[in-house]
ZADO-1210 file (C-alpha; in nm, 4 decimals, padded with zeros to 6 digits):
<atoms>
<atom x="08.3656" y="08.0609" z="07.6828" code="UNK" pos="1"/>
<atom x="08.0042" y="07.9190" z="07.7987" code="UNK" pos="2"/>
<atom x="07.7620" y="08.1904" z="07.8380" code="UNK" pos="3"/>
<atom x="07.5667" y="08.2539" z="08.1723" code="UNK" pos="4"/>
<atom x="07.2718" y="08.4798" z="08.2651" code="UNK" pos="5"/>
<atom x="07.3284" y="08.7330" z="08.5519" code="UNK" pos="6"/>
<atom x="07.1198" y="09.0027" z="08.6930" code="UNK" pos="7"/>
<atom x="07.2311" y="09.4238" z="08.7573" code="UNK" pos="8"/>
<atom x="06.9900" y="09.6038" z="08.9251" code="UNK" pos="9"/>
<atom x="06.7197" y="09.3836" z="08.8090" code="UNK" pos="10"/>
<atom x="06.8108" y="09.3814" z="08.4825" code="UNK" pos="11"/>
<atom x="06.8597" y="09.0501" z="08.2962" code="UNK" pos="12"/>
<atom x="07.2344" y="09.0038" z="08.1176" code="UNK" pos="13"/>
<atom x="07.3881" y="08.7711" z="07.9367" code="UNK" pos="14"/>
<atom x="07.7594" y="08.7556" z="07.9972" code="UNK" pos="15"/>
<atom x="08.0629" y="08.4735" z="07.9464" code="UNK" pos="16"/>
<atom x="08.1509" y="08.3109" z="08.2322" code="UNK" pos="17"/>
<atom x="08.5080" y="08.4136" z="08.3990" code="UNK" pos="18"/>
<atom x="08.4855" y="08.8017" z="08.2635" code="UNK" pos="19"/>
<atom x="08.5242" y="09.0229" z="08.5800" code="UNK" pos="20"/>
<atom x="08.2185" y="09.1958" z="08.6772" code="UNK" pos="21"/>
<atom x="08.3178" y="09.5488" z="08.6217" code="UNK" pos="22"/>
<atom x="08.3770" y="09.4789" z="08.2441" code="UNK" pos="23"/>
<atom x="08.0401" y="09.3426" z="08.1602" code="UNK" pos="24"/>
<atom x="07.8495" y="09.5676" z="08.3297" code="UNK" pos="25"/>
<atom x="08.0138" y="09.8774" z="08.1462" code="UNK" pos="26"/>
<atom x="07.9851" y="09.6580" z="07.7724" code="UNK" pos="27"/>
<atom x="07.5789" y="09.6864" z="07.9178" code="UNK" pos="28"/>
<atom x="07.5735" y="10.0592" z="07.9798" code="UNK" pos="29"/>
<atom x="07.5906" y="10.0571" z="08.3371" code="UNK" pos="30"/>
<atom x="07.8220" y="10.2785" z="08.5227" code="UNK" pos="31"/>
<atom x="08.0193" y="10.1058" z="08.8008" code="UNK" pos="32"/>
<atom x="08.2940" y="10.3996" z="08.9008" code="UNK" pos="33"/>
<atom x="08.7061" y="10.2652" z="08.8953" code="UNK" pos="34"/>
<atom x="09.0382" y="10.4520" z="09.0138" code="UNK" pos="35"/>
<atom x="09.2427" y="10.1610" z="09.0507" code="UNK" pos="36"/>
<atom x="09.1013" y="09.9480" z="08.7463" code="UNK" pos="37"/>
<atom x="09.1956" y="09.9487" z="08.3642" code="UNK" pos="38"/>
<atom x="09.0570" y="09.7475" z="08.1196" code="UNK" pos="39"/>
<atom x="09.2816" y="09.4675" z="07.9951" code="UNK" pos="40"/>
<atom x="09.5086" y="09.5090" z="08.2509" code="UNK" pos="41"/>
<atom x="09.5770" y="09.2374" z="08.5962" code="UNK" pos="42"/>
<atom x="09.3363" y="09.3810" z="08.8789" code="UNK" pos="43"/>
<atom x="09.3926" y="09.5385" z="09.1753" code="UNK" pos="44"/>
<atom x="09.1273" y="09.5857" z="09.4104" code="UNK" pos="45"/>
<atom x="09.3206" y="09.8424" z="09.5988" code="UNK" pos="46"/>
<atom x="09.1059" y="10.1785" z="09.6055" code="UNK" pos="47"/>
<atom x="08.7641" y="09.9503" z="09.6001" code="UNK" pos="48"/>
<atom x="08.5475" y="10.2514" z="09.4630" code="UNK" pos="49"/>
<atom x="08.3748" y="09.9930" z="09.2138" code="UNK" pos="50"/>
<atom x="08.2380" y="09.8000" z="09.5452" code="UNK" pos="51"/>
<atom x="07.8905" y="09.6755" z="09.4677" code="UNK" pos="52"/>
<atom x="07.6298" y="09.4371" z="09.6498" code="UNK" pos="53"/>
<atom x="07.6421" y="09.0597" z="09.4827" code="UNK" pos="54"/>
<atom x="07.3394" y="08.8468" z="09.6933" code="UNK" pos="55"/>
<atom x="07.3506" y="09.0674" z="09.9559" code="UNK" pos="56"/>
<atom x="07.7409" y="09.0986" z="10.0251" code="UNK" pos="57"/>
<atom x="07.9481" y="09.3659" z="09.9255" code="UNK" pos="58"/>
<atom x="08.2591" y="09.2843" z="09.7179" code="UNK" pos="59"/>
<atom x="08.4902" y="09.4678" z="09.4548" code="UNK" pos="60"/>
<atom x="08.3312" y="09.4662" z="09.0798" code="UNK" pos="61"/>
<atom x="08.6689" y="09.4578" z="08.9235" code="UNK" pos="62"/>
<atom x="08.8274" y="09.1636" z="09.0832" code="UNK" pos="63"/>
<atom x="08.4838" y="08.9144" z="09.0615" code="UNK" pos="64"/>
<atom x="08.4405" y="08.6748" z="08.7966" code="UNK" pos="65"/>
<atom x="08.0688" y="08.6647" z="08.6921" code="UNK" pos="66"/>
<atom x="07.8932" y="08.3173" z="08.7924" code="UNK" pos="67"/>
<atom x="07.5650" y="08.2039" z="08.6828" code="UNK" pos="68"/>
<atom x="07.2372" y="08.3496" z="08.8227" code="UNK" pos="69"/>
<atom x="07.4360" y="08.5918" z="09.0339" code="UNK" pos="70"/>
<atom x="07.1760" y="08.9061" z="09.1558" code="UNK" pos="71"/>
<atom x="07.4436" y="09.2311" z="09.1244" code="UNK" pos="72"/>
<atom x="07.3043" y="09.5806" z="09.3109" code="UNK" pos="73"/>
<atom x="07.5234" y="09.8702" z="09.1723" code="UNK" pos="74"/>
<atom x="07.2730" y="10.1458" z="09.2408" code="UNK" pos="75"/>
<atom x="07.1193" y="10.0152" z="09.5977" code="UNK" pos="76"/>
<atom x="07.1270" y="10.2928" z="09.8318" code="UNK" pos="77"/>
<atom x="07.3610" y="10.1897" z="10.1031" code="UNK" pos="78"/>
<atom x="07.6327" y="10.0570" z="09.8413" code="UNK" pos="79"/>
<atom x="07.6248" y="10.3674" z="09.6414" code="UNK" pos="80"/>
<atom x="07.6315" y="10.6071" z="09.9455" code="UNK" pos="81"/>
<atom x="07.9537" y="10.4046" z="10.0430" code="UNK" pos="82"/>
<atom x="08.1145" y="10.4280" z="09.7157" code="UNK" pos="83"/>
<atom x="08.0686" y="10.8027" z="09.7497" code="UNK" pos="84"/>
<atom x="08.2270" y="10.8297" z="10.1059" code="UNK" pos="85"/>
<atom x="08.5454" y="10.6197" z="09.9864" code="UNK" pos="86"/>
<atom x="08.6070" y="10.9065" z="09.6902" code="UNK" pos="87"/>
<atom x="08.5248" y="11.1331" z="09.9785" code="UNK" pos="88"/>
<atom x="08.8063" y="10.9920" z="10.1858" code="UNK" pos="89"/>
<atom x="09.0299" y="11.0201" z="09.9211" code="UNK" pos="90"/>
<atom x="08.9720" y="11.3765" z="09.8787" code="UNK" pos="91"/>
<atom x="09.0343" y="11.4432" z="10.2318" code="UNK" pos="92"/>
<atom x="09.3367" y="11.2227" z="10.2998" code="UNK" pos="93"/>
<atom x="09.5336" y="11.3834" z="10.0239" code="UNK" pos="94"/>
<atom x="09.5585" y="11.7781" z="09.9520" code="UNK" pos="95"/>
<atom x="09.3902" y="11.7865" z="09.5831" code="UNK" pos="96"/>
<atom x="09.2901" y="12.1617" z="09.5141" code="UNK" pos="97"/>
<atom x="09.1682" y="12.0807" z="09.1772" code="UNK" pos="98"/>
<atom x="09.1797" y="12.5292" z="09.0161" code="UNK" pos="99"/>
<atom x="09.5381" y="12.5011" z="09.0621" code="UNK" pos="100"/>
<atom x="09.6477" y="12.1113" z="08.9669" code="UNK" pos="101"/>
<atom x="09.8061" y="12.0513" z="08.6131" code="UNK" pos="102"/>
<atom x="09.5377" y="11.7260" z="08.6246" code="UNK" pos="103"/>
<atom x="09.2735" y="11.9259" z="08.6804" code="UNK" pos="104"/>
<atom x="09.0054" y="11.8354" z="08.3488" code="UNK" pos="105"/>
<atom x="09.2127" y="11.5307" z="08.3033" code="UNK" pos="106"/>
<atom x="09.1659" y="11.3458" z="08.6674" code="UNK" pos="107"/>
<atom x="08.9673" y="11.0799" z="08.7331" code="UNK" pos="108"/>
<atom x="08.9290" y="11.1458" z="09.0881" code="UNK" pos="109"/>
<atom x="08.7768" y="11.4465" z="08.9650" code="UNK" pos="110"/>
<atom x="08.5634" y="11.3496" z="08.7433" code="UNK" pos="111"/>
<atom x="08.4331" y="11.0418" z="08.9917" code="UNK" pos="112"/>
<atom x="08.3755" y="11.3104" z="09.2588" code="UNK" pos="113"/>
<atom x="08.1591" y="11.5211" z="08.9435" code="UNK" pos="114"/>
<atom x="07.9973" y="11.2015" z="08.8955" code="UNK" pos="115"/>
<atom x="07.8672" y="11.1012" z="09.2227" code="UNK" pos="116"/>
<atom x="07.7320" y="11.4426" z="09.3160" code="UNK" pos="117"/>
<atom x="07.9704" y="11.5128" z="09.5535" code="UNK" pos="118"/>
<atom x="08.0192" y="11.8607" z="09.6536" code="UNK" pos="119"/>
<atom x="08.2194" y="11.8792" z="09.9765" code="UNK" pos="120"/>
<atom x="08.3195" y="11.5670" z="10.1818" code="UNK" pos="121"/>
<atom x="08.1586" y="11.4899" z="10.4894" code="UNK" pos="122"/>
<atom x="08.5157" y="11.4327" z="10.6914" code="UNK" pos="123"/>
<atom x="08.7225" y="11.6267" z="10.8353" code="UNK" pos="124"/>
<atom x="09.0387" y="11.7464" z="10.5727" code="UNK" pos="125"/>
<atom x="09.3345" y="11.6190" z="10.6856" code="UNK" pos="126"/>
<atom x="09.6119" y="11.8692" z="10.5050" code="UNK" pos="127"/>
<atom x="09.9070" y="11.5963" z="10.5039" code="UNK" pos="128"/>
<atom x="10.2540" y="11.7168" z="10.4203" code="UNK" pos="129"/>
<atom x="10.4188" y="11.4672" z="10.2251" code="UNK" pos="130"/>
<atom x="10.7744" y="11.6139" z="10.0738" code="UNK" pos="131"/>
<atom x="10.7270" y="11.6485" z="09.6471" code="UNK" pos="132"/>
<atom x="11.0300" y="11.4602" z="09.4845" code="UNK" pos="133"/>
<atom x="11.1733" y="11.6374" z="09.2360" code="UNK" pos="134"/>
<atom x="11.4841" y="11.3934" z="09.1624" code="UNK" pos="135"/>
<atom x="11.4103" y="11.2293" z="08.8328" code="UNK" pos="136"/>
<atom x="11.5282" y="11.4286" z="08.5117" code="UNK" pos="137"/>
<atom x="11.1819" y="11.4071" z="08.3367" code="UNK" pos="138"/>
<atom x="10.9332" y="11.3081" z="08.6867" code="UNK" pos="139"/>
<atom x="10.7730" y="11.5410" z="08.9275" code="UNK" pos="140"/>
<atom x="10.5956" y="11.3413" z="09.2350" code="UNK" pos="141"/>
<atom x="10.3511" y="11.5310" z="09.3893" code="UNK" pos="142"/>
<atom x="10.2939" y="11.2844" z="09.6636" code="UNK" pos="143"/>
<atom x="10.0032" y="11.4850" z="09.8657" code="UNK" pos="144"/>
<atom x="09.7810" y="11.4007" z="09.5673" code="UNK" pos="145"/>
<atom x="09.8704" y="11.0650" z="09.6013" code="UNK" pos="146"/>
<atom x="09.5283" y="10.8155" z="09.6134" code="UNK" pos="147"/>
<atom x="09.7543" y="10.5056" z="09.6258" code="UNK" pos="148"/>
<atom x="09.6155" y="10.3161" z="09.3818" code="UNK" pos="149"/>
<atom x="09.9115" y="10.1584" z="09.2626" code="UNK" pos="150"/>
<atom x="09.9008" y="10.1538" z="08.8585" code="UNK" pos="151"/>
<atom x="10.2416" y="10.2919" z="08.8581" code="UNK" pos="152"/>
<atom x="10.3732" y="10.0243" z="09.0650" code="UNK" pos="153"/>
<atom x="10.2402" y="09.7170" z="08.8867" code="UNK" pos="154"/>
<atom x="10.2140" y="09.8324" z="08.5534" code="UNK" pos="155"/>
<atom x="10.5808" y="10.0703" z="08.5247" code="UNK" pos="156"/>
<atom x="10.8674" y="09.8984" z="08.4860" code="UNK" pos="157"/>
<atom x="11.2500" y="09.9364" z="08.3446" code="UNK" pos="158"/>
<atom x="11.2286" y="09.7698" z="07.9812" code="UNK" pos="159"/>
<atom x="11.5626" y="09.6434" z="08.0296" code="UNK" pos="160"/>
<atom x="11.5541" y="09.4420" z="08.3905" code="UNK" pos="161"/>
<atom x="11.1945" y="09.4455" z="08.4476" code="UNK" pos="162"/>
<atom x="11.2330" y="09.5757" z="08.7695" code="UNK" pos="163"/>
<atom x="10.9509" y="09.8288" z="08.9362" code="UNK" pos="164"/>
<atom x="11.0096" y="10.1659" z="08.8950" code="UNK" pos="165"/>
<atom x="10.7583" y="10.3363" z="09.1244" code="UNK" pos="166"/>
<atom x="10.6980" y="10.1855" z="09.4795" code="UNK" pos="167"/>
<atom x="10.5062" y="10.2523" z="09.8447" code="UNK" pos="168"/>
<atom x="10.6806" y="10.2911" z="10.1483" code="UNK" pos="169"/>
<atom x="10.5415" y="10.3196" z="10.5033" code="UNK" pos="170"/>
<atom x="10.2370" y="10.2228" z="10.6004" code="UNK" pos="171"/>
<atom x="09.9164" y="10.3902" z="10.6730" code="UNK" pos="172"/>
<atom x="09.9740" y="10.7820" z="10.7232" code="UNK" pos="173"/>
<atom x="10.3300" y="10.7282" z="10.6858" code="UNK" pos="174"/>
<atom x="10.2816" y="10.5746" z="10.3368" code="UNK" pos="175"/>
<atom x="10.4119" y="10.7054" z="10.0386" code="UNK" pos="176"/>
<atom x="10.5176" y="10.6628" z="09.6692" code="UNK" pos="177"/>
<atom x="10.8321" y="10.6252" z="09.6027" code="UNK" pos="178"/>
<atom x="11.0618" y="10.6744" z="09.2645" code="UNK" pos="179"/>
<atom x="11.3988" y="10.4719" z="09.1475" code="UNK" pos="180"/>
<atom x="11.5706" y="10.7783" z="09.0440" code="UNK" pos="181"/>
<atom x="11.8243" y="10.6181" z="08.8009" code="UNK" pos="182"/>
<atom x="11.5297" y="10.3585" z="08.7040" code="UNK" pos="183"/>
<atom x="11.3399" y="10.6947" z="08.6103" code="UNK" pos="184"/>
<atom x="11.6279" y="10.8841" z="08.4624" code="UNK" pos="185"/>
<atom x="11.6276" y="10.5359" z="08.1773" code="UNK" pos="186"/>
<atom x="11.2873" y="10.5908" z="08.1165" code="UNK" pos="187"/>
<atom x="11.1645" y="10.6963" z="07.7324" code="UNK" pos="188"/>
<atom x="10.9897" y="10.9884" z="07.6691" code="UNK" pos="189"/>
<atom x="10.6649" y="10.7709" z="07.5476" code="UNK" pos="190"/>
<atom x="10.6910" y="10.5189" z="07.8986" code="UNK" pos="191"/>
<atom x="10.6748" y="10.8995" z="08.1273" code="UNK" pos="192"/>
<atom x="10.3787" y="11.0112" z="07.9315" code="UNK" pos="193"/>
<atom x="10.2471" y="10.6947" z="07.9852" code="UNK" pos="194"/>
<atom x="10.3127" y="10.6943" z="08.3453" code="UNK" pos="195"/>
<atom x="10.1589" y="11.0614" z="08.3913" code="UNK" pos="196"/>
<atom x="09.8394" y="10.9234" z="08.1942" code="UNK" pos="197"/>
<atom x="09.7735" y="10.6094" z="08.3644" code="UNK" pos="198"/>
<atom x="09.7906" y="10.7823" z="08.7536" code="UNK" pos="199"/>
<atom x="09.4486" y="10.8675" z="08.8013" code="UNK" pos="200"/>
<atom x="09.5247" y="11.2513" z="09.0266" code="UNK" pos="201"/>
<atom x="09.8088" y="11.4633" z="08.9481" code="UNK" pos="202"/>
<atom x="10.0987" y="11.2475" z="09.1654" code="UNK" pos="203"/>
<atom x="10.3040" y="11.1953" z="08.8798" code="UNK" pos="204"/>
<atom x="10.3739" y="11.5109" z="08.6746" code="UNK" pos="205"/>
<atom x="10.5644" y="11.4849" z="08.3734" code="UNK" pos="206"/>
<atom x="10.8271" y="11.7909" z="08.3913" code="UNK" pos="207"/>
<atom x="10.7739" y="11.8555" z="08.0028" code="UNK" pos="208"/>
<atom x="10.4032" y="11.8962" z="07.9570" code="UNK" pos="209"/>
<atom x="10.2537" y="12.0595" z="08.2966" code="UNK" pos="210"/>
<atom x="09.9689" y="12.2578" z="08.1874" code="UNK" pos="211"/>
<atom x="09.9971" y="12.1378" z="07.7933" code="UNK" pos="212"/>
<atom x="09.6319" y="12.1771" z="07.7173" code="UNK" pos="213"/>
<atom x="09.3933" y="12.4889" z="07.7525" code="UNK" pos="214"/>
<atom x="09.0656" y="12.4852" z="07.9593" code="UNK" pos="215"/>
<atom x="08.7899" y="12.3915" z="07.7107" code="UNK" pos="216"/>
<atom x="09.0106" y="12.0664" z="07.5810" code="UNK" pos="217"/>
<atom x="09.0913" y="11.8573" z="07.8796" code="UNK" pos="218"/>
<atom x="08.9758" y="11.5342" z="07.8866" code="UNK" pos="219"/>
<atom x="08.7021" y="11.5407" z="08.0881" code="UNK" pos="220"/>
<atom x="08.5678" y="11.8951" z="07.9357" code="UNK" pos="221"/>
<atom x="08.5429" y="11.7083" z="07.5964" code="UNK" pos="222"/>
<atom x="08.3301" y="11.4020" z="07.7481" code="UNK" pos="223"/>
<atom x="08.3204" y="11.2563" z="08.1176" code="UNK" pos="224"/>
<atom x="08.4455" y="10.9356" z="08.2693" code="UNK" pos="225"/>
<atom x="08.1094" y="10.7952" z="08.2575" code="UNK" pos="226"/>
<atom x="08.1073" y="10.8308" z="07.8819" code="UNK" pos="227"/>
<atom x="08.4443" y="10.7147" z="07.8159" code="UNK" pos="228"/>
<atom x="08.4262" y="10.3766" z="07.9619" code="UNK" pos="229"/>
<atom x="08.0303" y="10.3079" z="07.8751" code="UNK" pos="230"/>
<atom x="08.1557" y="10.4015" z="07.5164" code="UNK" pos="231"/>
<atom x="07.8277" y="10.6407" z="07.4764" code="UNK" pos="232"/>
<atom x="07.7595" y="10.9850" z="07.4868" code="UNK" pos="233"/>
<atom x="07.5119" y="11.1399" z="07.7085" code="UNK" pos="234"/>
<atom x="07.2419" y="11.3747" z="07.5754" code="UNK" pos="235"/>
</atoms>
């Protein structure tokens, strides 16, 4: 890979052409927030909370190759009060009462909201009613928690025919996830955990852990978000 020279918030980086933005950025120590994103993995661009300014236009971090001499703004006030009104939509378009989720220390949603300083959302709450699905042997779906990010839907799939798993039906309010129940009912133990890991709220449940770990060893008790994909450990 040739190497190129790009510049984040006016500092100067040296980066290999073709790597997405999002990834050198956090190799650098700077903190561009992702939901929909995972490292090593095809991206998405669906839940666009790692927007950023590149020469003045705003674009998704995780699904831009970095170019030579491009001039990145991650922490310019307009771009970073957006960023914080999209988590804020996602709060309020789903019902996520963190005290009483089985995520709760372990969601990313969470921990973004913790991370941008956000307190209460500036919207109006929306209180959907989407119905749980409780079909699967080993799978709850909590589906007002929902962000649709799609991780399960790309990255799930029956070992056997390769087929999706997880889907989303409907379209705007009236979307939803959905679950193959006899895809589901095939699934191994390690591919639910997996599953239940990978969503970023507390949509997919799996019906043997729940609550598996105490307050005081969550995930994001022992270290934040932040910390886990800069690799570093705040003071």
């Amino acid at each position: 890979m040739s190497s190129i020279l790009i510049k984040i918030d006016g500092k100067r980086i040296e980066a290999n052409k073709g790597e997405t933005l999002v990834d050198v950025a956090a190799k650098n120590g700077i903190y561009i927030p992702t939901l929909c994103h995972m490292r090593d993995k095809p991206c998405l661009g669906t839940c666009r909370v790692c927007s950023v300014k590149v020469n003045g236009k705003i674009v998704t971090s995780c699904t831009l190759p970095v170019y030579d001499n491009m001039d990145v703004q991650v922490n310019e006030p307009e771009v970073a009060d957006m960023r914080k009104a999209l988590v804020e939509f996602l709060f309020v378009e789903g019902n996520h009462n963190c005290p009483s989720c089985e995520k709760s220390g372990r969601c990313e949603l969470q921990s973004i909201g913790y991370e941008l300083n956000m307190t209460v959302s500036r919207f109006p709450y929306r209180f959907p009613k989407r119905k749980r699905d409780y079909a699967s042997d080993a799978i709850l779906l909590e589906r007002d928690r929902c962000i649709f990010c799609q991780r399960c839907v790309k990255f799930i799939r029956d070992k056997a025919t390769n087929k999706k798993i997880f889907s989303i039906s409907g379209r705007g309010s009236k979307a939803r996830i959905e679950i193959d129940k006899a895809l589901a009912n095939k699934m191994p133990e390690e591919q639910v955990e997996y599953a239940a890991d990978i969503c970023p709220v507390g949509c997919i449940i799996d019906k043997k852990r729940g609550y598996d770990k105490p307050i005081g060893q969550r995930r994001f008790e022992i270290e934040t978000l932040k910390e886990q994909i800069l690799g570093t450990k705040e003071d």
